[in-house]
C-alpha positions, 0 to 999 in steps of 0.5 A: 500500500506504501507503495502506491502511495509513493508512487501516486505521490511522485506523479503528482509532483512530477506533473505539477513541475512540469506544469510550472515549467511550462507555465514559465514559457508563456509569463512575462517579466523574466527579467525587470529593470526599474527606472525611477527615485524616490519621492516623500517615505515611498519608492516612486517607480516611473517605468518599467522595461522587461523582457521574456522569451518572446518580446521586450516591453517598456511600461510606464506609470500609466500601465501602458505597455509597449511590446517589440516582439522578437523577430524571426528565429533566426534573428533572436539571441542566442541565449534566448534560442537555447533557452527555449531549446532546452525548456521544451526539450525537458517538457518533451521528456517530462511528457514521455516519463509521465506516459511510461509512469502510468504504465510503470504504477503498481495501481494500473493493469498495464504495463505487464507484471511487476518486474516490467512495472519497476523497470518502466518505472525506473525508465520513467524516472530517467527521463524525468531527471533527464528533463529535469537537469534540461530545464535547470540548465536553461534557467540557469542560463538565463540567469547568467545572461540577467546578472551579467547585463547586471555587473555591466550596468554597476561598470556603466550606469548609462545601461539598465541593471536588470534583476531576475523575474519571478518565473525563473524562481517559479522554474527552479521550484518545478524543476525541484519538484520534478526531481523530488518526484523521480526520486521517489519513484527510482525508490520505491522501483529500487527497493524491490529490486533490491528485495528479490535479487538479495535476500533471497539468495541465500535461503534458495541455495540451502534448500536445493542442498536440503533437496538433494541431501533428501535424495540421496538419503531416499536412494540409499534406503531404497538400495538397502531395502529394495525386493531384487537384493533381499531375493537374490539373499535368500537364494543363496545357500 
């Protein structure tokens, strides 16, 4: 029963940090520069510039916003193109771990008996971290880009100093949670594997010796008893 706890446990969190993932792909304010001073006790801010994986935006203290999406593919930066790269790569993998995680899930009827489920299940699990490193690295790549725009700007005051936007902090606590989530599911898949391949293989080796201790005790008696001997004794003279 533990088990499937465990393991319906671990697709949840699997499947809510890949969902937060890719709710980052689609949220604005990846990164944010301020421009502003302070008026009185409170910070006045006058516009804001930010950028995401699809456009840059200038807002000022109206709330009007004005928006330069990207261009084609191959006029976006680099940075932003591995970004993405790497963010829907490990949303594909997530998406094949989830799949091989039903099949793998001690409480379904597929996937065949329970030595293919453990091993389906530690597949799964695989693909899952795979995707889970793929994200992370596309985050952290993004934020190298960010603290970097952000020492030129403490070198040149003349540029913006941005700072980091919530949904690279929202993708790290998907990405985390993915990795919780494969990590309970490799468990549970590996304790049973330890358990049949281990324990047992001590008590299988004494009782084949027992068996053929047995047989050999049944043959022994079966020649000292047998009818054919004790004939041929009382034919001699």
């Amino acid at each position: 029963m533990w088990r499937r706890l465990a393991q319906i446990l671990g697709l949840l969190l699997c499947i809510l940090g890949c969902g937060l993932v890719g709710c980052t792909l689609a949220m604005d304010h990846w990164r944010v520069a301020q421009l502003g001073g302070q008026g009185g006790s409170s910070v006045v801010v006058t516009a804001w510039y930010w950028s995401d994986l699809w456009k840059d935006c200038y807002e000022d203290s109206t709330a009007l916003v004005n928006c330069v999406d990207f261009g084609v593919l191959w006029t976006v930066k680099s940075t932003v193109q591995a970004v993405r790269g790497l963010l829907m790569f490990g949303l594909c993998l997530g998406l094949i771990g989830t799949a091989l995680t039903f099949f793998g899930m001690e409480c379904t009827y597929l996937g065949g008996d329970q030595r293919s489920k453990d091993s389906m299940l530690i597949t799964a699990s695989a693909f899952h971290l795979v995707s889970c490193v793929s994200d992370v690295a596309g985050y952290c790549l993004y934020i190298n880009r960010v603290v970097t725009a952000f020492l030129h700007s403490k070198a040149d005051p003349s540029k913006l100093s941005y700072e980091i936007g919530p949904p690279l902090y929202l993708g790290l606590v998907g990405s985390f949670l993915i990795l919780l989530g494969c990590s309970i599911h490799c468990a549970t898949a590996c304790k049973v594997f330890h358990a049949k391949s281990g324990h047992p293989t001590a008590p299988s080796i004494r009782e084949k010796n027992e068996e053929k201790e047995v047989l050999r005790e049944e043959k022994r008696i079966y020649r000292q008893y047998s009818p054919s001997k004790r004939s041929n004794d009382s034919i001699r003279p």
